[in-house]
N, C-alpha and C positions, 0 to 999 in steps of 0.2 A: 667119752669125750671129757678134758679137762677142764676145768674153768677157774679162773681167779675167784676169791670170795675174802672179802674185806670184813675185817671185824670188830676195830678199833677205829674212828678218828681224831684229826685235830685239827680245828678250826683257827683261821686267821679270827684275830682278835677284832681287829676294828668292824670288816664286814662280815664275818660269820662266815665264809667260804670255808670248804676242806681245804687244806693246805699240804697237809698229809695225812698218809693211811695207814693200820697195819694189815697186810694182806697175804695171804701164800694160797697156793694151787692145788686142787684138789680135782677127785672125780665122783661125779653127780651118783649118790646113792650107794659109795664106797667110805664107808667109817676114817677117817684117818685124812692126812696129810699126802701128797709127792714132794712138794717143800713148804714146809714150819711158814706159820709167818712171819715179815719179816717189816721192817719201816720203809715207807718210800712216797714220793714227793706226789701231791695230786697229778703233777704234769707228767710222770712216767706214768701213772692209769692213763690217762688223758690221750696217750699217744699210742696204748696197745687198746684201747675201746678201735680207737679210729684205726687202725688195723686190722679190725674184725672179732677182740679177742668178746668174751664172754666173761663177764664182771658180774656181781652180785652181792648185797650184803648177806650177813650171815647171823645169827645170834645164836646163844649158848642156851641149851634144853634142857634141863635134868642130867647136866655132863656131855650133849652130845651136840656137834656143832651142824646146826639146819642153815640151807641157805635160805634165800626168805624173797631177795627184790635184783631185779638188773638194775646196774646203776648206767649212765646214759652222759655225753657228753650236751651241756648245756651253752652255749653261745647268749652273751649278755647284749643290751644295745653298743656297748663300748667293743663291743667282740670281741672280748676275755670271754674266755672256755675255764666252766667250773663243771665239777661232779655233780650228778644229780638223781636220785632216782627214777626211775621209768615211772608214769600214772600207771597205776592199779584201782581195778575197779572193787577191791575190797581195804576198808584200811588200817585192814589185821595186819598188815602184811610191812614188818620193819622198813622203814627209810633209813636213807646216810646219819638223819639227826637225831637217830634215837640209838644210833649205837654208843658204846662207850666210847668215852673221849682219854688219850692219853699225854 
């Protein structure tokens, strides 16, 4: 099964929100790439999460790219939907904000 896996963001300036991602598609415990990643706006994540797709961040190991956290759409009191990682009950485990930023 394939899943998105985000590896880069970039944060809006004033609020710290993702604004945009670098992201491409891979499959779970297959070395490599199905497409490279690529730049795309938090609101194109934002509408294939809510689709059902399977998002994740990713960070880079000794050369090799592990996925690490599902990322989750977040609804604010203002009901602006931003990225967000899933709680995890260990917190080894990469967030949005600890990836590199581009």
């Amino acid at each position: 099964m394939s899943l998105y896996v985000i590896v880069a963001v970039r944060k809006e300036a004033v609020s710290g929100h993702i604004a945009y991602v670098r992201w491409g598609q891979a499959v779970r415990g297959v070395p490599g790439w199905i497409s490279e990643p690529t730049t795309a706006a938090a609101s194109e994540v934002i509408d294939l999460i809510k689709h059902g797709a399977q998002v994740e961040t990713a960070i880079s190991v000794d050369g090799l790219t592990v996925a690490s956290r599902a990322v989750r759409v977040l609804v604010d009191d203002g009901g602006r939907e931003h990225l967000a990682s899933v709680p995890a009950p260990s917190s080894t485990l990469h967030t949005l904000f600890d990836l590199p930023e581009f």
